[in-house]
MDTraj code that builds the backbone (N, CA, C; nanometers):
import mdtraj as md
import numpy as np

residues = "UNK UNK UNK UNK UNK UNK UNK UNK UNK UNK UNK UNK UNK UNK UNK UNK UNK UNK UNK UNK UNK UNK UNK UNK UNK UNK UNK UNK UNK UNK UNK UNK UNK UNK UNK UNK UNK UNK UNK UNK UNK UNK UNK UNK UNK UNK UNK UNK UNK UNK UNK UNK UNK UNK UNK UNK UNK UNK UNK UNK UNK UNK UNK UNK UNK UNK UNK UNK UNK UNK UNK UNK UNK UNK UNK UNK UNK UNK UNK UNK UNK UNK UNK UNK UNK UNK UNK UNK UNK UNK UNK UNK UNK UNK UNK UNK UNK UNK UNK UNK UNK UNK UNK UNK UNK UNK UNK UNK UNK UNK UNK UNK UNK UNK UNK UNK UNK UNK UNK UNK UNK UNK UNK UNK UNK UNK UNK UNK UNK UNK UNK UNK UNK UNK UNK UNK UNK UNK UNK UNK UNK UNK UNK UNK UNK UNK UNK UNK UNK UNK UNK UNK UNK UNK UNK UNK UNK UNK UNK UNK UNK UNK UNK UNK UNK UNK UNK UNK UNK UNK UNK UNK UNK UNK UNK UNK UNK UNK UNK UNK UNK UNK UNK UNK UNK UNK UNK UNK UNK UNK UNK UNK UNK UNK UNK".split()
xyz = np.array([
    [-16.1851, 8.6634, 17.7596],
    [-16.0618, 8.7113, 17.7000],
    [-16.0159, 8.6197, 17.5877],
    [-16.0020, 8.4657, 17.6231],
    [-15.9578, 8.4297, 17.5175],
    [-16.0792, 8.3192, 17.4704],
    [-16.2202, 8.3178, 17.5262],
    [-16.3095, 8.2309, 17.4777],
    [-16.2824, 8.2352, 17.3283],
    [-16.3908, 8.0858, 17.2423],
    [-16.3671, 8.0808, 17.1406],
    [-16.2344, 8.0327, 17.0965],
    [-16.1502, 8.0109, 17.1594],
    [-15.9934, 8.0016, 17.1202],
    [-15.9705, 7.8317, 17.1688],
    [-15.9262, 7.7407, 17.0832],
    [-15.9093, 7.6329, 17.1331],
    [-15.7735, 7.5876, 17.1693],
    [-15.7207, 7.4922, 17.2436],
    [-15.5896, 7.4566, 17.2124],
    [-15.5853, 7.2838, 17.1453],
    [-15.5403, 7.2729, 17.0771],
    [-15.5484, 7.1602, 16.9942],
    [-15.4189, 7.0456, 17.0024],
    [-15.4187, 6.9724, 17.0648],
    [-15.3193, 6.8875, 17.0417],
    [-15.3738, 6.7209, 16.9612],
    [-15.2951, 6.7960, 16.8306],
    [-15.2790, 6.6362, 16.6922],
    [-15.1612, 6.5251, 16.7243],
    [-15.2538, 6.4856, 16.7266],
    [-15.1061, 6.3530, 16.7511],
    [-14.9670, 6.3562, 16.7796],
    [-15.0029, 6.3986, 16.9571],
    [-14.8373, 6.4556, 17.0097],
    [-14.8083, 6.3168, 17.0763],
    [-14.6975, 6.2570, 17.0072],
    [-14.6197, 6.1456, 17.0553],
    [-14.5102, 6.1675, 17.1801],
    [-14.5018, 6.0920, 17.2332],
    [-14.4465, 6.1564, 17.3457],
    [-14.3995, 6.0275, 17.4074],
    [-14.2148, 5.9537, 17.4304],
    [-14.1728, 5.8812, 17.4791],
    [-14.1032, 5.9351, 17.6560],
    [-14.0958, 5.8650, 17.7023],
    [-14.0728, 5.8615, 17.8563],
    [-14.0221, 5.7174, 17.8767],
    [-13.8901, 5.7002, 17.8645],
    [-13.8223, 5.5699, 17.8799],
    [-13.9369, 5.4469, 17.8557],
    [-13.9352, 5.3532, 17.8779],
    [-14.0212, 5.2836, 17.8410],
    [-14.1987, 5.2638, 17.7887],
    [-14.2163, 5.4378, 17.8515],
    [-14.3732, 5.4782, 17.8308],
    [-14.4189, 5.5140, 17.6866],
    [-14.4905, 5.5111, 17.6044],
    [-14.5022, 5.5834, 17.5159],
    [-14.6417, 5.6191, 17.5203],
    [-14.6668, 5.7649, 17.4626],
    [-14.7489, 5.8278, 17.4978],
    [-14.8170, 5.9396, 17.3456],
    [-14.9581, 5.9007, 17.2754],
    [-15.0219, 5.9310, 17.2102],
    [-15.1266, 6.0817, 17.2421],
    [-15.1245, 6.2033, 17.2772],
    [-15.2097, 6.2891, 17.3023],
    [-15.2926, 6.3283, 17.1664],
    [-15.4080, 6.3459, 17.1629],
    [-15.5298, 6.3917, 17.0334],
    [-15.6262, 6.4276, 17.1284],
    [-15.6412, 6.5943, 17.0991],
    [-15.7075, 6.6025, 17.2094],
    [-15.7828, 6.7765, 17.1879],
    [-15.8930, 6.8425, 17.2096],
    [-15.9040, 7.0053, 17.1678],
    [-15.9668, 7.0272, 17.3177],
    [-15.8675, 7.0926, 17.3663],
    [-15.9318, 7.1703, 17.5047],
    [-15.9856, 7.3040, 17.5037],
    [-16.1051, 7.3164, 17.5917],
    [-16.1742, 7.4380, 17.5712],
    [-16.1306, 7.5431, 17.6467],
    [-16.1089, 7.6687, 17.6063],
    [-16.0412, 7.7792, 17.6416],
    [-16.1650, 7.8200, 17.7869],
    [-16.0686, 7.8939, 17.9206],
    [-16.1991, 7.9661, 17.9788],
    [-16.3006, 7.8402, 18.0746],
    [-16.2288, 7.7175, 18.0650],
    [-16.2936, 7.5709, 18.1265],
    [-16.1656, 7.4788, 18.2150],
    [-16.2126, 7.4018, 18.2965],
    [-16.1119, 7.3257, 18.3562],
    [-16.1642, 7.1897, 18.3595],
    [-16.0523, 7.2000, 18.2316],
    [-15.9908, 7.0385, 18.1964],
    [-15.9361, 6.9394, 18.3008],
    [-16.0226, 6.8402, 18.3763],
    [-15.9538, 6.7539, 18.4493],
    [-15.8895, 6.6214, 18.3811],
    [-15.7836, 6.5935, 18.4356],
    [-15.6891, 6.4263, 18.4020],
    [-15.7027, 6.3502, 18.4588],
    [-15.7804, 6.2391, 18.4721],
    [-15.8235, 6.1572, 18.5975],
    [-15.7411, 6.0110, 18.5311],
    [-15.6985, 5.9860, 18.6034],
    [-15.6458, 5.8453, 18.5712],
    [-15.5179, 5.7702, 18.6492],
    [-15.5118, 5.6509, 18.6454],
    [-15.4075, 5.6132, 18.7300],
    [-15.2538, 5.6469, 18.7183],
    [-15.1703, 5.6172, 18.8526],
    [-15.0297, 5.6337, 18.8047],
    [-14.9678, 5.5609, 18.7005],
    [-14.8882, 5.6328, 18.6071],
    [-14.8508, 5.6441, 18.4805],
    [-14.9541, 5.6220, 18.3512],
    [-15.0193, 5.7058, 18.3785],
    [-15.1371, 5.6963, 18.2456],
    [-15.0829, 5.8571, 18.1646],
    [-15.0133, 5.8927, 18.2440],
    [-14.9239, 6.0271, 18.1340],
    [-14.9709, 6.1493, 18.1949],
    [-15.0672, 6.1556, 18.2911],
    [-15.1307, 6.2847, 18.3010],
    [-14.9985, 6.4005, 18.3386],
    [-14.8950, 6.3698, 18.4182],
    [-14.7948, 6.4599, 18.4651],
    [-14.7338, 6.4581, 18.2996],
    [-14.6885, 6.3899, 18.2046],
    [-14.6202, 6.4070, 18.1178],
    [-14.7581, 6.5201, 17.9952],
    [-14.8244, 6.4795, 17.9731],
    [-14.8794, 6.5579, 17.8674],
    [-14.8812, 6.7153, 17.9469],
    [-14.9214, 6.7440, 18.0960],
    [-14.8623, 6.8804, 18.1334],
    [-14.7417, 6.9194, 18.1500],
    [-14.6560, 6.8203, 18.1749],
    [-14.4790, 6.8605, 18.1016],
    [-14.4660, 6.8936, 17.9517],
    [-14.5298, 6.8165, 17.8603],
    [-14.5448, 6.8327, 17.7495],
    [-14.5885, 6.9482, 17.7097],
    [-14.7115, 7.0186, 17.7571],
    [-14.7932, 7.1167, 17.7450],
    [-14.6524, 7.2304, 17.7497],
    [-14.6200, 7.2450, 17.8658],
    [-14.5364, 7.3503, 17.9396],
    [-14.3988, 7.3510, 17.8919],
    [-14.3799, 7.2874, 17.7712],
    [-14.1912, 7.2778, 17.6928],
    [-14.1251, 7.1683, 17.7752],
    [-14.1736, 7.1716, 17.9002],
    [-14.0219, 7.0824, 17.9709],
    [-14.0240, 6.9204, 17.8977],
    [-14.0814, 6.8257, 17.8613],
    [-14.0902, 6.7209, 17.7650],
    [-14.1175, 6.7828, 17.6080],
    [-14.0084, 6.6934, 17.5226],
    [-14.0341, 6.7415, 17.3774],
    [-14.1099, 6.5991, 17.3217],
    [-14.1753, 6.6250, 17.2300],
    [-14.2534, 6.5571, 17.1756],
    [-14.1944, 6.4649, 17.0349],
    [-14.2035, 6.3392, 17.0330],
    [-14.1059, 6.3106, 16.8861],
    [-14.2178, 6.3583, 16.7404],
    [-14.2881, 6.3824, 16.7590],
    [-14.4123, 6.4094, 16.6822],
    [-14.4768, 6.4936, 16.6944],
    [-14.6250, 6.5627, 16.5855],
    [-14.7509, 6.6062, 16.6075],
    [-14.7412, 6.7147, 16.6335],
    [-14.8710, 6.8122, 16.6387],
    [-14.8831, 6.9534, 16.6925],
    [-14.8871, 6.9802, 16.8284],
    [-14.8658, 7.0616, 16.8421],
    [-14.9337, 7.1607, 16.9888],
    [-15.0105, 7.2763, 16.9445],
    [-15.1245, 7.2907, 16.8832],
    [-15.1706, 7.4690, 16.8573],
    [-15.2347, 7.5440, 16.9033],
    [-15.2108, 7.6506, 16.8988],
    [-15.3227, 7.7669, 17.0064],
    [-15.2888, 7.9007, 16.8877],
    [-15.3589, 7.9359, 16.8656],
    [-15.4085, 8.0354, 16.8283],
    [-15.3087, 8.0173, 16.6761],
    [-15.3844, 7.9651, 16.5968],
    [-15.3130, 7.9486, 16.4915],
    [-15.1586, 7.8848, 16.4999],
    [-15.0922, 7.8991, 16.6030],
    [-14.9252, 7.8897, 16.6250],
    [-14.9397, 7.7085, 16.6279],
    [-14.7739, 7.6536, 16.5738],
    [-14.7658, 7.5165, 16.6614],
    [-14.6404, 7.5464, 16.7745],
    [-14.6357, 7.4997, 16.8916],
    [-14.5741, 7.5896, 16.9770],
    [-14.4623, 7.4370, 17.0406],
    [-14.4820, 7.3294, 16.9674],
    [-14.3819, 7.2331, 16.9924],
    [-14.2479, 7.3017, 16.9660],
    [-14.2060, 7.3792, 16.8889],
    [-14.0428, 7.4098, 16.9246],
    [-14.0018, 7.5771, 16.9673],
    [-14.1191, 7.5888, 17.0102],
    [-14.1542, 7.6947, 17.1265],
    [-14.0706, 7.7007, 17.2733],
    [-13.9711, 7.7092, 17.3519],
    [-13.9416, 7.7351, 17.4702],
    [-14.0071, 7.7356, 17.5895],
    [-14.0067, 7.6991, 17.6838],
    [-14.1420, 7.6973, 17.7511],
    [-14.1599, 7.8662, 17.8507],
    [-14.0782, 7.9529, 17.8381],
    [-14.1291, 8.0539, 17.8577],
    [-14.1697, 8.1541, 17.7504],
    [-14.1785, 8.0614, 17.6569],
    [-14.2533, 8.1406, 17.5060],
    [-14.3806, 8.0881, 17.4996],
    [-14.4565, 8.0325, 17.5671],
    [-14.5721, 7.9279, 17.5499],
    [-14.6572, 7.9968, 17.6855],
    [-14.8075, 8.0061, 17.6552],
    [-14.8977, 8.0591, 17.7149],
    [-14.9505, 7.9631, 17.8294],
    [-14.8452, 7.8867, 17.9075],
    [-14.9001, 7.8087, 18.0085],
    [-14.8148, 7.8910, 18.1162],
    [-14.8401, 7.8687, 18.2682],
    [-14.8265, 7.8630, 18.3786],
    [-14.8084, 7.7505, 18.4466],
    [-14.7501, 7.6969, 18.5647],
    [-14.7175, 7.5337, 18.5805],
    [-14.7388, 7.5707, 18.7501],
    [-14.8116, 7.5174, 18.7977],
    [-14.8559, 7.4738, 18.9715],
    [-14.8161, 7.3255, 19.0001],
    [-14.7325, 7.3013, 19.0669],
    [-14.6752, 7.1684, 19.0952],
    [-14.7490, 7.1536, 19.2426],
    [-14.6875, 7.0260, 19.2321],
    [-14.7466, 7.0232, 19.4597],
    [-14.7136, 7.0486, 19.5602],
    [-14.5836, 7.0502, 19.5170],
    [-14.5414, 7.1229, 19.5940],
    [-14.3296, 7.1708, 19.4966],
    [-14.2752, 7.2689, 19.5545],
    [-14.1721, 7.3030, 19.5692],
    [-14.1845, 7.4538, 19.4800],
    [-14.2755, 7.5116, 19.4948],
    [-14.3424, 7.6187, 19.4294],
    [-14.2487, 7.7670, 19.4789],
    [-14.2148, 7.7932, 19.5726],
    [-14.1432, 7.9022, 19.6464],
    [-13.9883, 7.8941, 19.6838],
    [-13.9262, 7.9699, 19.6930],
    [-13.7944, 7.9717, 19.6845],
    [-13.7979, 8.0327, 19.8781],
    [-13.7639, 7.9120, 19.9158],
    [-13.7414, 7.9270, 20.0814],
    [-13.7333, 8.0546, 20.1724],
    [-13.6026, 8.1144, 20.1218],
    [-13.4793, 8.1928, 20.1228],
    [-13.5777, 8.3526, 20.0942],
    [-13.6585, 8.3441, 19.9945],
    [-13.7129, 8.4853, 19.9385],
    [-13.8900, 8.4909, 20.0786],
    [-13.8699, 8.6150, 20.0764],
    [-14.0417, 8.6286, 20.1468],
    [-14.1421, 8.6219, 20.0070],
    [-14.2762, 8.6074, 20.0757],
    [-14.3582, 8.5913, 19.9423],
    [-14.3703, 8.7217, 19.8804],
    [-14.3297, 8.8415, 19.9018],
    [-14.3578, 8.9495, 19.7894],
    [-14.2852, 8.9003, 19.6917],
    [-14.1773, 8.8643, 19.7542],
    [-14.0481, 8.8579, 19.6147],
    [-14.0788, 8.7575, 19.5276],
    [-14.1380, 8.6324, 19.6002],
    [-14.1755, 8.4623, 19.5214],
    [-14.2613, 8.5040, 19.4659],
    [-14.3405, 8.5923, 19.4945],
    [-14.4770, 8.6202, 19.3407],
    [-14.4446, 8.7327, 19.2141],
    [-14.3268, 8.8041, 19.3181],
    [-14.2566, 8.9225, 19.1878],
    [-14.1868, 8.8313, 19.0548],
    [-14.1692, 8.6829, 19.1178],
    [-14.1030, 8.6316, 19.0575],
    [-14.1594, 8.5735, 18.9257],
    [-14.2797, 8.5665, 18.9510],
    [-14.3412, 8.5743, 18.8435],
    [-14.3640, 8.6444, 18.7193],
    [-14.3294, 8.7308, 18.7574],
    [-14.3298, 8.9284, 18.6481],
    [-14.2134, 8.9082, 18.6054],
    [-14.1121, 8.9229, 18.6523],
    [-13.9275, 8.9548, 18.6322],
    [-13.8514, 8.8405, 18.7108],
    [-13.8139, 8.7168, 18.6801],
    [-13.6966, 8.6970, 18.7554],
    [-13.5735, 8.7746, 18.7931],
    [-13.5198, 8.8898, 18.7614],
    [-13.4502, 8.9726, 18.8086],
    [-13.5092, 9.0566, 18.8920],
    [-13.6747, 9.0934, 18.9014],
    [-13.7240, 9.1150, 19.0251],
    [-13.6899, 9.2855, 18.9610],
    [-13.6942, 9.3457, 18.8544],
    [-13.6798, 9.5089, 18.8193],
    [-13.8348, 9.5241, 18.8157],
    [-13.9082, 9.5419, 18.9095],
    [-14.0667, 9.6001, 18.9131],
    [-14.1214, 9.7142, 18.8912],
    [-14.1652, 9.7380, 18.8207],
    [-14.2505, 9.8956, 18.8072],
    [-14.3530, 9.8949, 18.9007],
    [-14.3983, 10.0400, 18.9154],
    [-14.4547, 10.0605, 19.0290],
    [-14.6149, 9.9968, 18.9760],
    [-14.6009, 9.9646, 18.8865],
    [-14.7682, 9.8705, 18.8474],
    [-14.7514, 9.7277, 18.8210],
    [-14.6169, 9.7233, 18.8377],
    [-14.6077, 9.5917, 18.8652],
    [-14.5953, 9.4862, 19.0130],
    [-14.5478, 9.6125, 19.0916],
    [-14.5468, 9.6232, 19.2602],
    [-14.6868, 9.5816, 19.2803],
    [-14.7881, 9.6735, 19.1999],
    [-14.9289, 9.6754, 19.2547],
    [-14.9721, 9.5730, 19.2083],
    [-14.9527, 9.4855, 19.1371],
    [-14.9976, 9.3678, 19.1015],
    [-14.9587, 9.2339, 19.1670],
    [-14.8231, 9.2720, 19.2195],
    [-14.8508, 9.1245, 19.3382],
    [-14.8677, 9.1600, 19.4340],
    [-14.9132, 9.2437, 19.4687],
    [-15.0446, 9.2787, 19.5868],
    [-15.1366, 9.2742, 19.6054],
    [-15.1952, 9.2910, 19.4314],
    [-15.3363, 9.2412, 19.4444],
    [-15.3316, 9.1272, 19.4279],
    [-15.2247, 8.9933, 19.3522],
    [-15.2011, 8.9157, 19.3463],
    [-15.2458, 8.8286, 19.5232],
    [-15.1568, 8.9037, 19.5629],
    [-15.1719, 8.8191, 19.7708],
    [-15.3230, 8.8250, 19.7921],
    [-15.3945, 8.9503, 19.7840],
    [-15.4925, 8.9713, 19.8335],
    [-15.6102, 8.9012, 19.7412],
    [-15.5890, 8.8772, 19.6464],
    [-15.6891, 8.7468, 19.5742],
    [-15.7139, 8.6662, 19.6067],
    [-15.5867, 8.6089, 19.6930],
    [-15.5379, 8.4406, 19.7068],
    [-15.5353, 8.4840, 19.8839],
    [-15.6315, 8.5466, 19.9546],
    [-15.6033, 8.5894, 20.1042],
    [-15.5195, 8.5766, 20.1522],
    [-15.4047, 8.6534, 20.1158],
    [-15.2698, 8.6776, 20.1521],
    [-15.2246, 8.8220, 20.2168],
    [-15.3131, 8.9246, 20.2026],
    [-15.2774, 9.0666, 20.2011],
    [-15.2334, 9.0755, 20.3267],
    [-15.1406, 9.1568, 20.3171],
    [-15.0619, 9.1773, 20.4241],
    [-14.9269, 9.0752, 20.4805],
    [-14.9035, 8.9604, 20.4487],
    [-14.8626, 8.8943, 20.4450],
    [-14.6961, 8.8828, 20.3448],
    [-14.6689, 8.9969, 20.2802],
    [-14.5891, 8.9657, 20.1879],
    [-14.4226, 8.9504, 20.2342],
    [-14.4403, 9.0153, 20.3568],
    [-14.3076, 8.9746, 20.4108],
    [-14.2300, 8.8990, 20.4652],
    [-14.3120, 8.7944, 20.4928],
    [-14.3186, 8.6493, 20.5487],
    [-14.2464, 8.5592, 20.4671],
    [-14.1541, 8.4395, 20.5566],
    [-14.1003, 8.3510, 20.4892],
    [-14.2083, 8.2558, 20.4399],
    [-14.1702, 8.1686, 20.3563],
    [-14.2572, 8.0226, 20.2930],
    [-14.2786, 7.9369, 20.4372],
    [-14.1835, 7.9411, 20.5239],
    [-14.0971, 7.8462, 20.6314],
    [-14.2698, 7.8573, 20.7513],
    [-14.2482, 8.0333, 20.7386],
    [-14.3641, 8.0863, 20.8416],
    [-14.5143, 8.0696, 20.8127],
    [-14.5411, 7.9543, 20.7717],
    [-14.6685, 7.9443, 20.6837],
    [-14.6942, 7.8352, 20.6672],
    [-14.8115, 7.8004, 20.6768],
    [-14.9022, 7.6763, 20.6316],
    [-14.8736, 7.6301, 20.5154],
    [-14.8942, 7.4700, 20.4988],
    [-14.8836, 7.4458, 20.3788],
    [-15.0222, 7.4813, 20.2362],
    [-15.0991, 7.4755, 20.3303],
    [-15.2540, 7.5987, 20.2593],
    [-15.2196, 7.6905, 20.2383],
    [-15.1138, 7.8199, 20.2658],
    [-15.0886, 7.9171, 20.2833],
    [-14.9992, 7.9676, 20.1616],
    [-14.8638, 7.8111, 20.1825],
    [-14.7636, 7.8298, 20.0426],
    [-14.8214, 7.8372, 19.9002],
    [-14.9658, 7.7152, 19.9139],
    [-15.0283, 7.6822, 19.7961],
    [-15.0841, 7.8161, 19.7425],
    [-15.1195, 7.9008, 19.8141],
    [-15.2144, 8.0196, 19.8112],
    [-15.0812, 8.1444, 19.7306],
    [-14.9654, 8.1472, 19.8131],
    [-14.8599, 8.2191, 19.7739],
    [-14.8547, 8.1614, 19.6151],
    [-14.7907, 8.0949, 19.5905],
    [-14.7277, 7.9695, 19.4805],
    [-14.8585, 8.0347, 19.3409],
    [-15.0178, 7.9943, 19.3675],
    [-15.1346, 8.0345, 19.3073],
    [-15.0848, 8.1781, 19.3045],
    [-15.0313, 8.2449, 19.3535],
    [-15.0658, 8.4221, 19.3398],
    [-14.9523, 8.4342, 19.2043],
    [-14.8526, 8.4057, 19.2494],
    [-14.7397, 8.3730, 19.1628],
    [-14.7578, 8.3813, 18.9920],
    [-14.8179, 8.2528, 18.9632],
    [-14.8975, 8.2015, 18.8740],
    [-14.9941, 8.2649, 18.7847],
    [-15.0782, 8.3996, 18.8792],
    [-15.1588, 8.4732, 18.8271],
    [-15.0686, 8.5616, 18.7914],
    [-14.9970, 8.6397, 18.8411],
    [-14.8938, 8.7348, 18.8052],
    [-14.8561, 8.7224, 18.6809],
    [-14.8455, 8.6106, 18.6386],
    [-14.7396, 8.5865, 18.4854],
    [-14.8912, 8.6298, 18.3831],
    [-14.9691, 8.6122, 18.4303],
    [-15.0910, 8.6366, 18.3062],
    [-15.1014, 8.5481, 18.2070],
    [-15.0850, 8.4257, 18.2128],
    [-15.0669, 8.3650, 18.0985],
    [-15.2022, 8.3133, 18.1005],
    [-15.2800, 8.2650, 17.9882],
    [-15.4586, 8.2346, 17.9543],
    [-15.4224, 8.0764, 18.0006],
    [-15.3337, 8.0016, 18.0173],
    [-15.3157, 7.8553, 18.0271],
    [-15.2460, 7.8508, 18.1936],
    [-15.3535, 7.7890, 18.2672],
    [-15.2366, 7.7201, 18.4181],
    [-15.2925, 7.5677, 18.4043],
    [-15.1955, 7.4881, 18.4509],
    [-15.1315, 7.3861, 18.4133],
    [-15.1348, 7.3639, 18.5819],
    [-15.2012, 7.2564, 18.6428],
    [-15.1882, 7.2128, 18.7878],
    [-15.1622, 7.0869, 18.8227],
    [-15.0835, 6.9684, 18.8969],
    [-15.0688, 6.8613, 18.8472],
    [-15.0507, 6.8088, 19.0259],
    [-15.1724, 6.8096, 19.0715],
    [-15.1770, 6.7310, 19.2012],
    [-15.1788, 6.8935, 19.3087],
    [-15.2061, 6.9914, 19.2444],
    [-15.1483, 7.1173, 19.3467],
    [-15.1995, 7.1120, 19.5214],
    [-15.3044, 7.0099, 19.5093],
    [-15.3634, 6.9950, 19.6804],
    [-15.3743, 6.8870, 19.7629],
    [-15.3005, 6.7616, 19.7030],
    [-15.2880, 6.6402, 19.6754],
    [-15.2421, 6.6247, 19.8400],
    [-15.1854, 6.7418, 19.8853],
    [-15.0667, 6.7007, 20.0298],
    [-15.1484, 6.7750, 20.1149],
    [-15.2320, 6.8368, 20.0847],
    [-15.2926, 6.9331, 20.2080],
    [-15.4304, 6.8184, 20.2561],
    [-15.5166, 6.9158, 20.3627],
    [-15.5699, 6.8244, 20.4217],
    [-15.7187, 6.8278, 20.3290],
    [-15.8240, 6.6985, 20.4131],
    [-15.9623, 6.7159, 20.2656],
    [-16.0349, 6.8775, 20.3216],
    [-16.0557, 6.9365, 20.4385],
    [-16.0884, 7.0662, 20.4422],
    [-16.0218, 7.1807, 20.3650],
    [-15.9336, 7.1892, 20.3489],
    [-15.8391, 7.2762, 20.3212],
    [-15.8297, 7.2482, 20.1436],
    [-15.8340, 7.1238, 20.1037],
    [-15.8083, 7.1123, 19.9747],
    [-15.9447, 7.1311, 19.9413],
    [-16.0589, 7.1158, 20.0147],
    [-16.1826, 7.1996, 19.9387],
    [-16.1849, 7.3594, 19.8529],
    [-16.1280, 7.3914, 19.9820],
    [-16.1324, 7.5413, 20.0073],
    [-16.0136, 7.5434, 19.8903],
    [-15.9107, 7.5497, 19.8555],
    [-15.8366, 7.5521, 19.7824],
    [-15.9267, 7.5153, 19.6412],
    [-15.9924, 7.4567, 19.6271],
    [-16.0205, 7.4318, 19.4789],
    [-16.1598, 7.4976, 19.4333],
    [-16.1682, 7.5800, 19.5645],
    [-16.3180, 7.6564, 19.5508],
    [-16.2254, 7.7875, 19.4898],
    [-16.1105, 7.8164, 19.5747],
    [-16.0532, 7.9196, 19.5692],
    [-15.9749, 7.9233, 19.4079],
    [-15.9638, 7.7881, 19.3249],
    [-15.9164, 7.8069, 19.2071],
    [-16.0276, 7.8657, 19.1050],
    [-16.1584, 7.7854, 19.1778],
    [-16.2655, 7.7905, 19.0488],
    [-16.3042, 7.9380, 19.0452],
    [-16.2970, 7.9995, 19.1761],
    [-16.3004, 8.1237, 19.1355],
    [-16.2213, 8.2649, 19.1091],
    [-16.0854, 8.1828, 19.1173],
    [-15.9951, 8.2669, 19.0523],
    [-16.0204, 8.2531, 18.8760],
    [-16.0401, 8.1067, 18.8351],
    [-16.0267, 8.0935, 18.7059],
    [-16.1700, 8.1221, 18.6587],
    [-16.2723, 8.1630, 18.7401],
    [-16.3862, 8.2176, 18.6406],
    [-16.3779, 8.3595, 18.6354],
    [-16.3060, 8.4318, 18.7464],
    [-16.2514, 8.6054, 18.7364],
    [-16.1292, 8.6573, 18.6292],
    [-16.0751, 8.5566, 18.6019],
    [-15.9467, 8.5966, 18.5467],
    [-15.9606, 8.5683, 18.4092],
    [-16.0626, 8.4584, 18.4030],
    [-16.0785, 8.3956, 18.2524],
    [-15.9947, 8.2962, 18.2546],
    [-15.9503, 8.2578, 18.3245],
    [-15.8178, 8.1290, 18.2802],
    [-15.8941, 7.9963, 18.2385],
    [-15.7875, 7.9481, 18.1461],
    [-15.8246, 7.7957, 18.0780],
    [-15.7167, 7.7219, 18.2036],
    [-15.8217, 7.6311, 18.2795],
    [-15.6984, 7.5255, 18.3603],
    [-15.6890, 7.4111, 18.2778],
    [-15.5865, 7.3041, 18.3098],
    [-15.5884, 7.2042, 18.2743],
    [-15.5353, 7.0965, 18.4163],
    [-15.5944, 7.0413, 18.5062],
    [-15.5935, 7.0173, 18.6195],
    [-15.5552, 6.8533, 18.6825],
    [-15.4246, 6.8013, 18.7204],
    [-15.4382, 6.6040, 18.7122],
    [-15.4341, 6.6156, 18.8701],
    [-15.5599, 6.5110, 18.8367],
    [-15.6121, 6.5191, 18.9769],
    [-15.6495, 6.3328, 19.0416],
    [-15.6212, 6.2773, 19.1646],
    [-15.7013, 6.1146, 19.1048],
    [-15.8707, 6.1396, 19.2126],
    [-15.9051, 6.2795, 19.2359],
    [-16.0050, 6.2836, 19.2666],
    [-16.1521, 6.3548, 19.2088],
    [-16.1782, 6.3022, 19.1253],
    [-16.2688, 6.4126, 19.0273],
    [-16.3935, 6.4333, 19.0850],
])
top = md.Topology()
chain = top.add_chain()
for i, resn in enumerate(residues, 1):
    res = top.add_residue(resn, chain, resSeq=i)
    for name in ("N", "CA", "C"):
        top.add_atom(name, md.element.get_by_symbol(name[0]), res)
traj = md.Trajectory(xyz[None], top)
């Protein structure tokens, strides 16, 4: 879908109270980009950066011809998987992955069908009525991932997403990304301290 397409970051400067932070960098579309490096080497900030929530005092961000530094971050072709706090307690998971489509949650009936197939990607089907509460923490990660696909965006952005689960389970979880992101086409960009 979007092979061929690079994202390019030129000399994105990037302060964090005492940190300062240099990105130059062309990631390949359709591939997963890992961040391996120790605490505070920037990897959480250049995917804040990526995703609008950090502004940059400098430099590009580009994808597809655009520079998307004074871009909004729900104007920008990323998706964001944290490690956790991904689901809204209170909602069952149909609604936490609708949430992805519409935060006001107004669904068309092909949009209904899409976080369904959304669950059932991420072996969830059947499951949509269930609290976050009633569920594994393998389970939320799996919800949270469905979420994520819903928005369609060519960029997900993951920053420790299995870091808390156990080493069985975080296998299976990252088997379960590689082959979401070779079906879907997604470009990841992934900070991980286990490569």
């Amino acid at each position: 879908m979007w092979g061929g397409v690079v994202l390019e970051l030129q000399q994105l400067h990037v302060c964090q109270g005492q940190n300062k932070f240099c990105f130059d960098a062309i990631l390949p579309t359709e591939k997963c980009t890992a961040l391996v490096g120790a605490s505070g080497a920037g990897k959480t900030t250049l995917l804040n950066t990526l995703a609008g929530f950090v502004t940059p005092t400098s430099g590009q961000l580009l994808w597809q011809g655009r520079d998307l530094v004074s871009q909004l971050p729900a104007q920008r072709p990323f998706t964001s998987l944290f490690q956790e706090h991904n689901l809204f307690a209170h909602l069952d998971l149909f609604t936490n992955v609708g949430l992805g489509i519409d935060p006001g949650l107004r669904l068309t009936e092909n949009q209904r069908q899409a976080v369904e197939e959304a669950l059932v990607q991420v072996g969830l089907a059947g499951m949509g009525k269930r609290l976050p509460g009633s569920l594994s923490g393998g389970q939320r990660q799996r919800a949270a991932l469905a979420r994520a696909l819903v928005r369609r965006q060519p960029w997900l952005l993951l920053d420790e997403p299995f870091s808390a689960l156990d080493p069985g389970l975080r296998r299976e979880m990252i088997d379960l990304v590689a082959d979401l992101q070779e079906r879907n086409k997604l470009s990841l960009v992934l900070v991980t301290h286990d490569p």
